[in-house]
MIFI-398502 format. One record per residue: residue number from 1; x, y, z of N, C-alpha, C, O in turn; chain. Coordinates in steps of 0.02 Angstrom, whole numbers, plus 32768, in hexadecimal, padded with zeros to 4 digits. Last residue first. Layout:
REM MIFI-398502
+-----+------+------+------+-------+-------+-------+------+------+------+------+------+------+-------+
:  nr : n_xx : n_yy : n_zz : ca_xx : ca_yy : ca_zz : c_xx : c_yy : c_zz : o_xx : o_yy : o_zz : kette :
+-----+------+------+------+-------+-------+-------+------+------+------+------+------+------+-------+
: NUM :    X :    Y :    Z :     X :     Y :     Z :    X :    Y :    Z :    X :    Y :    Z :     A :
...
+-----+------+------+------+-------+-------+-------+------+------+------+------+------+------+-------+
This chain:
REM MIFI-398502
+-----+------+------+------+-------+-------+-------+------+------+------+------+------+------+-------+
:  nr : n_xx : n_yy : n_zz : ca_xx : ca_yy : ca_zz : c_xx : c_yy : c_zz : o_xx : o_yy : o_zz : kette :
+-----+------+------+------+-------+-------+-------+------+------+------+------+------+------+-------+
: 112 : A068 : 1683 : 7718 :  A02E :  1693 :  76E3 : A049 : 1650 : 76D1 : A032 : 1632 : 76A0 :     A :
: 111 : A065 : 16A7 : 77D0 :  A087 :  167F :  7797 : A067 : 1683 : 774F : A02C : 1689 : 775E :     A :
: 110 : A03A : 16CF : 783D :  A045 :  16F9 :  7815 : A04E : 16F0 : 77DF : A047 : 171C : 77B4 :     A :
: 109 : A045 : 1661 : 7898 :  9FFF :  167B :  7885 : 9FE7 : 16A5 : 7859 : 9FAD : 16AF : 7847 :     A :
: 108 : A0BE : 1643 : 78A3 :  A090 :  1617 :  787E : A062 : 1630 : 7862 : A04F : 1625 : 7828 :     A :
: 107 : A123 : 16DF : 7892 :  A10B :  16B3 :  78BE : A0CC : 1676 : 78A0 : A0A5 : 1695 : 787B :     A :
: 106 : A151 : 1769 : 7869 :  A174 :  1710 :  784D : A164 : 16D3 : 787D : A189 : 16A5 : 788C :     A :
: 105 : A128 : 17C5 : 78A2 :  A0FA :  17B3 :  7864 : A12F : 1766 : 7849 : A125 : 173D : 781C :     A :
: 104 : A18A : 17F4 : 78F9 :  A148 :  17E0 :  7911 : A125 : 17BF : 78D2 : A0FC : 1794 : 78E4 :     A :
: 103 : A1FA : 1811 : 78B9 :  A1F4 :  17D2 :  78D0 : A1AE : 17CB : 78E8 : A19A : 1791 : 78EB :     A :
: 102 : A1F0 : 1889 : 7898 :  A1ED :  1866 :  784C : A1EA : 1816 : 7878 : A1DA : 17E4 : 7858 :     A :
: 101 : A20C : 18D7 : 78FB :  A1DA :  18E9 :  78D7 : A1B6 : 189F : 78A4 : A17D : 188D : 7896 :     A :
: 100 : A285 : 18BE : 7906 :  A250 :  18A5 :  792E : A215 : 18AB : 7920 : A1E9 : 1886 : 7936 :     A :
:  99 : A2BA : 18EA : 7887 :  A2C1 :  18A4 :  788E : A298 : 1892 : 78D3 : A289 : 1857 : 78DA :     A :
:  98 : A293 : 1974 : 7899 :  A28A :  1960 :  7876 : A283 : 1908 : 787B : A24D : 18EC : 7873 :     A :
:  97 : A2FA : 1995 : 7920 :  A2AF :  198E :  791C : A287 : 196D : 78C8 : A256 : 1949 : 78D2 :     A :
:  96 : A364 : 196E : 78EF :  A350 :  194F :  792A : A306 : 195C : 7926 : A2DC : 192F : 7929 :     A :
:  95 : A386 : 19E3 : 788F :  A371 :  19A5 :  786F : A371 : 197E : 78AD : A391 : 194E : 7897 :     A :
:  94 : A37B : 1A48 : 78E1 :  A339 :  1A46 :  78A3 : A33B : 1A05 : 788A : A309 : 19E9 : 7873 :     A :
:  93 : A3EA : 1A42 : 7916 :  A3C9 :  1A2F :  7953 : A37E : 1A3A : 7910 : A348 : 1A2B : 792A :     A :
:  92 : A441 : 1A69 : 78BD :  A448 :  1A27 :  78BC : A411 : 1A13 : 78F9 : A40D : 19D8 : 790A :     A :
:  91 : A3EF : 1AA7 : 782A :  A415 :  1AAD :  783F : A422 : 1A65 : 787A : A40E : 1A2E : 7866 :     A :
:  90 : A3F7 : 1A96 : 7772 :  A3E8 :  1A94 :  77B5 : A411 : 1A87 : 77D3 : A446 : 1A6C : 77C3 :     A :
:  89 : A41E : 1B1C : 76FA :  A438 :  1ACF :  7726 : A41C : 1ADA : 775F : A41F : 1B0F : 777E :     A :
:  88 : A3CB : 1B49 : 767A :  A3F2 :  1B51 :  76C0 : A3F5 : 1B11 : 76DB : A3D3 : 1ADF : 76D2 :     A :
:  87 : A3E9 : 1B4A : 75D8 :  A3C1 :  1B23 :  7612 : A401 : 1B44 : 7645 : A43D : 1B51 : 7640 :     A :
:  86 : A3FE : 1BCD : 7568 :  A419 :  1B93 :  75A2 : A3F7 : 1B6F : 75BF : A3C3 : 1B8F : 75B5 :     A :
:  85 : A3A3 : 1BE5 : 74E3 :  A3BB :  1BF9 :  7511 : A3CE : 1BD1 : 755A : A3A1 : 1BB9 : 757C :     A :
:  84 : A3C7 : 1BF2 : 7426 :  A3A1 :  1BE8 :  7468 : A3CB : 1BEA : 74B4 : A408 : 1BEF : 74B8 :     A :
:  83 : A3E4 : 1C91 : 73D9 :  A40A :  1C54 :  73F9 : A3DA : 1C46 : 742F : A3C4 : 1C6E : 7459 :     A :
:  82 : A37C : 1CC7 : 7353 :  A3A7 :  1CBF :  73A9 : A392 : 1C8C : 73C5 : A35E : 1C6B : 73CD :     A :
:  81 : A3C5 : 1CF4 : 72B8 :  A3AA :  1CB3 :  72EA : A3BD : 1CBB : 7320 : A3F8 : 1CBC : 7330 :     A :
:  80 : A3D0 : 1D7B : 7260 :  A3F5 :  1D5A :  7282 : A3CC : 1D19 : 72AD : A3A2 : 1D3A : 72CB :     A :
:  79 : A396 : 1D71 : 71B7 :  A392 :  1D6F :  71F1 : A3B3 : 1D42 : 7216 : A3BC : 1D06 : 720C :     A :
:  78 : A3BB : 1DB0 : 7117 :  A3D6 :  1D92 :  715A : A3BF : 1D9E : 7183 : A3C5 : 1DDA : 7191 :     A :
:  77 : A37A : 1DE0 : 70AC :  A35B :  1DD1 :  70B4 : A37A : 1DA4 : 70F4 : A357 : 1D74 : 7106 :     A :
:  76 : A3E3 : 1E12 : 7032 :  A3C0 :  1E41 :  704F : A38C : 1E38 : 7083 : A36B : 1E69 : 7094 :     A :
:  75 : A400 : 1D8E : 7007 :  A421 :  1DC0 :  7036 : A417 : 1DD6 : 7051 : A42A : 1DD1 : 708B :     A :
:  74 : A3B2 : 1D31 : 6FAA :  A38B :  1D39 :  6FF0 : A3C8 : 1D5D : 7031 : A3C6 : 1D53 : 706E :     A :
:  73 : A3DF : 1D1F : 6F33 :  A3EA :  1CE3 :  6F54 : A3D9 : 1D07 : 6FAB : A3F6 : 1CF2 : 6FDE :     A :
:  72 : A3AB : 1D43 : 6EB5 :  A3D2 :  1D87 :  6EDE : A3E7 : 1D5A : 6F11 : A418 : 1D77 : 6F28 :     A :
:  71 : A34E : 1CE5 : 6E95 :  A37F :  1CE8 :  6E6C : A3C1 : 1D19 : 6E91 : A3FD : 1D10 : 6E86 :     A :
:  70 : A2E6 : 1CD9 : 6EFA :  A311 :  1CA2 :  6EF3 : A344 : 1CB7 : 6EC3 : A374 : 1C91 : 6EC8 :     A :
:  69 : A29F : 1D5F : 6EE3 :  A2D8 :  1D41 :  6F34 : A2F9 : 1D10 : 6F29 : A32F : 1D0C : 6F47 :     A :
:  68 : A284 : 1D43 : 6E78 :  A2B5 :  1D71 :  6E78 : A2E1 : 1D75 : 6EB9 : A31B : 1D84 : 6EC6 :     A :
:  67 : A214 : 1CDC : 6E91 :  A24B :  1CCD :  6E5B : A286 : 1CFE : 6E59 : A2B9 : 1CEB : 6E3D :     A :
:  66 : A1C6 : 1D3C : 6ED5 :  A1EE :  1D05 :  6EF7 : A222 : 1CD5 : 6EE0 : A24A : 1CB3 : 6F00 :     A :
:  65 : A198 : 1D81 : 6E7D :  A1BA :  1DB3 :  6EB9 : A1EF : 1D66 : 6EDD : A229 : 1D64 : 6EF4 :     A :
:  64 : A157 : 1D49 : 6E2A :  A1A0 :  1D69 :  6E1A : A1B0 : 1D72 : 6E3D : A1ED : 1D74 : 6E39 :     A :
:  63 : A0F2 : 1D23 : 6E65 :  A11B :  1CF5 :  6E32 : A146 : 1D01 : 6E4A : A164 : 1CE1 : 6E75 :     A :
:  62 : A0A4 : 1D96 : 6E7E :  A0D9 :  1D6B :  6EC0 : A0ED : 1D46 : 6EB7 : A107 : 1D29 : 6EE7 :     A :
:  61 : A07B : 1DAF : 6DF5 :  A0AF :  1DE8 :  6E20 : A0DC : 1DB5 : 6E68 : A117 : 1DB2 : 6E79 :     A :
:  60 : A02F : 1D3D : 6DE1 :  A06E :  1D4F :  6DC1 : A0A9 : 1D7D : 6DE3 : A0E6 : 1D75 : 6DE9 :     A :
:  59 : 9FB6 : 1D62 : 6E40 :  9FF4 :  1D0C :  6E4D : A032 : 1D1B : 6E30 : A067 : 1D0F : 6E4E :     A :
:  58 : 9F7B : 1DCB : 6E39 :  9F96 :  1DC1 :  6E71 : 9FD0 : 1D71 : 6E6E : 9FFE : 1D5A : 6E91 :     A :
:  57 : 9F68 : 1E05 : 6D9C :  9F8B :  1E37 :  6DCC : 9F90 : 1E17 : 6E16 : 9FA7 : 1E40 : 6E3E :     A :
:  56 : 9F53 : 1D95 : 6D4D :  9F92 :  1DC1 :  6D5D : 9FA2 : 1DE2 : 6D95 : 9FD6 : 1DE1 : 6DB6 :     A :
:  55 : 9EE7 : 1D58 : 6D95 :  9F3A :  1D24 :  6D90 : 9F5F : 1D4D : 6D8B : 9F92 : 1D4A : 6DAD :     A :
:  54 : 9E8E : 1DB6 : 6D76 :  9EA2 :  1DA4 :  6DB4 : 9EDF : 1D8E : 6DBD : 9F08 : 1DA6 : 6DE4 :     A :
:  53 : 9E7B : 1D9F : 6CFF :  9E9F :  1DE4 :  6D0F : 9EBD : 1DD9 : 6D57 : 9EF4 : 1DED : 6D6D :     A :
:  52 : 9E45 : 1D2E : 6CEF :  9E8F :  1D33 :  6CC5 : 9EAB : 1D6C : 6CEF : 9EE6 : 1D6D : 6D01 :     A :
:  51 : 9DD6 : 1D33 : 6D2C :  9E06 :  1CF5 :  6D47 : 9E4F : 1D11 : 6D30 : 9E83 : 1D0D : 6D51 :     A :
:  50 : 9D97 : 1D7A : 6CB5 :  9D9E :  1DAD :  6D03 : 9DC9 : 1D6C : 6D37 : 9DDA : 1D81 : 6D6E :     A :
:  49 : 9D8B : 1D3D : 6C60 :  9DB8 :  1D80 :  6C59 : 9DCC : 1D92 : 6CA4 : 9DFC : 1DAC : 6CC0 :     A :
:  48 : 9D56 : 1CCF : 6C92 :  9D8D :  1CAB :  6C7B : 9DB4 : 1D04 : 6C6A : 9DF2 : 1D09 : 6C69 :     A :
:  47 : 9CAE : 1CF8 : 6CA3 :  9CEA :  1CDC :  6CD9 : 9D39 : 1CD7 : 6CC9 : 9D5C : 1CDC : 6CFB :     A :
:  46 : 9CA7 : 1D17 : 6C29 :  9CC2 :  1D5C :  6C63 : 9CEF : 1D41 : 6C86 : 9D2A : 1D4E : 6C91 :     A :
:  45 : 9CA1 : 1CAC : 6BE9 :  9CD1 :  1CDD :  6BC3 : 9CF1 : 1D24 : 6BF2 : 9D21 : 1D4A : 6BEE :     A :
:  44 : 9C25 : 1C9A : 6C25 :  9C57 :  1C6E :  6C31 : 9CA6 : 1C85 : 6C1F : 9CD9 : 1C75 : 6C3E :     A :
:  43 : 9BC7 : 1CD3 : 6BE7 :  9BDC :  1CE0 :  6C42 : 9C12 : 1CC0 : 6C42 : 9C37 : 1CD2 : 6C6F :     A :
:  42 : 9BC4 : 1CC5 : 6B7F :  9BDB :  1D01 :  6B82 : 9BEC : 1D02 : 6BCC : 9C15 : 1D27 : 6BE8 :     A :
:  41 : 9B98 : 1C54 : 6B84 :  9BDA :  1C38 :  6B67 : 9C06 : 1C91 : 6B7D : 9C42 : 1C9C : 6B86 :     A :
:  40 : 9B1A : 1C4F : 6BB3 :  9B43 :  1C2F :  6BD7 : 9B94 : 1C2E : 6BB4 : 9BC2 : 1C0C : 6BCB :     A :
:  39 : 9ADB : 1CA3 : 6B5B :  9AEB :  1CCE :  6B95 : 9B18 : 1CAA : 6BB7 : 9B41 : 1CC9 : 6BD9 :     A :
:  38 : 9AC2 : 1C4A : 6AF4 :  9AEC :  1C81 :  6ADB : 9B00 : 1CA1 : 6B3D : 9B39 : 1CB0 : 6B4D :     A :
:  37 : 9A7E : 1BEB : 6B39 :  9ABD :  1BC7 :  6B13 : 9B01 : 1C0C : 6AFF : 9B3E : 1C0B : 6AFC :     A :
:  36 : 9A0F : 1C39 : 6B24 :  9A2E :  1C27 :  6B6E : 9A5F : 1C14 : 6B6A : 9A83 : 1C24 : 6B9A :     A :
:  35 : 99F7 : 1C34 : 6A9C :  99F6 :  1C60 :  6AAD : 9A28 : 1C65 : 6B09 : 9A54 : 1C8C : 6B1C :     A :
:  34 : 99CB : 1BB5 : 6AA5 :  9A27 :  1BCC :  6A69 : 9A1F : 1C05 : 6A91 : 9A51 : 1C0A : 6AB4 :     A :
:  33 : 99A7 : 1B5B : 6B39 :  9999 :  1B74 :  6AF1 : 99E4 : 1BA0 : 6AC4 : 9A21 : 1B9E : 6ACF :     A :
:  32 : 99BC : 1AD2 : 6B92 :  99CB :  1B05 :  6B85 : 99B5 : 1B16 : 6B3F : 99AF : 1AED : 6B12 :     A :
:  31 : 9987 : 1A51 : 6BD3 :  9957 :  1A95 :  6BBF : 9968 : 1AC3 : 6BA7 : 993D : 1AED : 6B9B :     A :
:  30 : 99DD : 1A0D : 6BEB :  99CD :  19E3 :  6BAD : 99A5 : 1A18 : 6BA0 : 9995 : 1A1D : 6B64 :     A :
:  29 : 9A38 : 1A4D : 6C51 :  9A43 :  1A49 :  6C08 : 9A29 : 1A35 : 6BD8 : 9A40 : 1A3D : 6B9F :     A :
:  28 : 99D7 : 1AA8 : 6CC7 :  99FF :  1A79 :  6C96 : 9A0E : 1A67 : 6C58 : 99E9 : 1A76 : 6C29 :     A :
:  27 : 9A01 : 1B3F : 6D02 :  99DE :  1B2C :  6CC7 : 99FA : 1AD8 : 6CC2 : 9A37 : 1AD0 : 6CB9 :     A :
:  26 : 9A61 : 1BAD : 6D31 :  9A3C :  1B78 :  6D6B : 99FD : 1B5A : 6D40 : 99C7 : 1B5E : 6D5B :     A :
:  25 : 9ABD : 1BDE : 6D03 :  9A7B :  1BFD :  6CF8 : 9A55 : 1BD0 : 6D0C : 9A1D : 1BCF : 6CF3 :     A :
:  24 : 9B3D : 1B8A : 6D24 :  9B31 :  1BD9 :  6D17 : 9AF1 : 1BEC : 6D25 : 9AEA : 1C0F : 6D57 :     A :
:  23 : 9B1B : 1B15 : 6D4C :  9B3B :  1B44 :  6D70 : 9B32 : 1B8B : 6D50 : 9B1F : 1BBC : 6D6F :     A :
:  22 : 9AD2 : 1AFA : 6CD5 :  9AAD :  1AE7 :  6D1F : 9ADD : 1B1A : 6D58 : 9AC4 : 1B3D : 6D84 :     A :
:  21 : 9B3A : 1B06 : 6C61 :  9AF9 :  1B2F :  6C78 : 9AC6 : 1B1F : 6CAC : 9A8F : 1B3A : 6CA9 :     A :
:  20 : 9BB9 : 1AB4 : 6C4A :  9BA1 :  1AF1 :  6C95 : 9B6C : 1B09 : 6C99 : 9B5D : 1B26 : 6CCE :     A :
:  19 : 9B89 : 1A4E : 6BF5 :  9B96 :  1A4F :  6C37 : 9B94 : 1A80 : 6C5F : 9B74 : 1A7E : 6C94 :     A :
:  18 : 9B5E : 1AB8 : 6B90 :  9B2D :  1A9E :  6BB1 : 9B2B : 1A96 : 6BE4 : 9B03 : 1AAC : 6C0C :     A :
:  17 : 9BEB : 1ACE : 6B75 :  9BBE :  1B23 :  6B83 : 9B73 : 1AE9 : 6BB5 : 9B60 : 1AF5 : 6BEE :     A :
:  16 : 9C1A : 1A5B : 6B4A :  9C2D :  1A76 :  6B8B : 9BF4 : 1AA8 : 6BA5 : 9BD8 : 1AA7 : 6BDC :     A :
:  15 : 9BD6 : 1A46 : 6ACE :  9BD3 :  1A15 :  6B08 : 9BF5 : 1A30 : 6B4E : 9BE7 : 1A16 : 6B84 :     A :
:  14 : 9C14 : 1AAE : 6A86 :  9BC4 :  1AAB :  6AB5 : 9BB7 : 1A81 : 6ACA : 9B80 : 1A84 : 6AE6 :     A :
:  13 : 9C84 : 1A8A : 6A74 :  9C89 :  1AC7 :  6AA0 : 9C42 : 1ACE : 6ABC : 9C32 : 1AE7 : 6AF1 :     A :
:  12 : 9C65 : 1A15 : 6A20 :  9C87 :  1A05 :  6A6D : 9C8A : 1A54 : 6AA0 : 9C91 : 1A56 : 6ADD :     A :
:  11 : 9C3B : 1A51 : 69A0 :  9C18 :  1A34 :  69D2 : 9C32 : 1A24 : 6A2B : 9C12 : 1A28 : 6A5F :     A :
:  10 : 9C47 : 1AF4 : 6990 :  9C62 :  1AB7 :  698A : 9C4F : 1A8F : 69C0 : 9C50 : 1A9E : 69FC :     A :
:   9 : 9BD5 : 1B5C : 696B :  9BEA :  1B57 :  6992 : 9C12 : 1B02 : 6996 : 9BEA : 1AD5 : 69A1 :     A :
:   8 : 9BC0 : 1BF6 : 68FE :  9BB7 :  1BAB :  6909 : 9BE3 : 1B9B : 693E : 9C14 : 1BBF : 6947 :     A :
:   7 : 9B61 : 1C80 : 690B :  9B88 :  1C73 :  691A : 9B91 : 1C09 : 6914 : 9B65 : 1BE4 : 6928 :     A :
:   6 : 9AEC : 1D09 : 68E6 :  9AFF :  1CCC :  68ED : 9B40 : 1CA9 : 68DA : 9B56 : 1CB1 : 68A2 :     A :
:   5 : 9ACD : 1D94 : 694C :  9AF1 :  1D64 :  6911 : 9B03 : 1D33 : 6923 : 9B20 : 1D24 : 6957 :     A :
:   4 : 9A73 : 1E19 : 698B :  9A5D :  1DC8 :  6967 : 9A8D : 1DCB : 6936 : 9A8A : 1DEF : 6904 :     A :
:   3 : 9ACD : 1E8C : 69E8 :  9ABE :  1E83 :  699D : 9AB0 : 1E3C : 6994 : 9AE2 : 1E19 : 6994 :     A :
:   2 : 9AA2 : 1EE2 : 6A74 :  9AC0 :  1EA4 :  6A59 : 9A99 : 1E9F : 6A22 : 9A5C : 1EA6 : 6A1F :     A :
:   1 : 9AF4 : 1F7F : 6AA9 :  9AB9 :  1F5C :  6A95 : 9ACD : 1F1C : 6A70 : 9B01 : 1F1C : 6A50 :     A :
+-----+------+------+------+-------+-------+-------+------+------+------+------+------+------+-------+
């Protein structure tokens, strides 16, 4: 249950609470009352617990995990690379056709 106390509020921290109160409580600021002033600073106190918990338990953990691959210097972690793979050689009646192939299009009409 919520207990009425009053509280002072330094001025630049309620120059902010105002700024968000169109986003928070879809109110503008020049309408806000102390009372709305109180729900916007309490919503705002969630956002920033429930942002915090978050940061731990998913950015920090894959902090570390990737600060610890870089320190163990990534052993446990070799993959072999396969070797690309030959070109076959043409052969020699593939490259007769090819170059007849390749002479029909070296004609004026073909020209870019």
């Amino acid at each position: 249950m919520a207990i009425n106390t009053r509280i002072r509020v330094q001025p630049d921290i309620e120059v902010y609470l105002k700024s968000q109160s169109q986003r928070v409580l879809d109110i503008p600021p020049q309408q806000l009352s102390a009372a709305e002033l109180s729900t916007v600073a309490n919503r705002i106190i969630y956002e920033h617990k429930l942002a915090q918990s978050m940061m731990r338990q998913e950015f920090i953990p894959r902090l570390l995990g990737w600060l610890k691959g870089l320190v163990s210097g990534g052993s446990n972690k070799v993959v072999a690379m396969p070797q690309p793979a030959q070109p076959a050689l043409i052969e020699a009646e593939d490259q007769d056709f090819i170059s007849d192939f390749a002479a029909q299009f070296e004609g004026e009409d073909y020209a870019a």
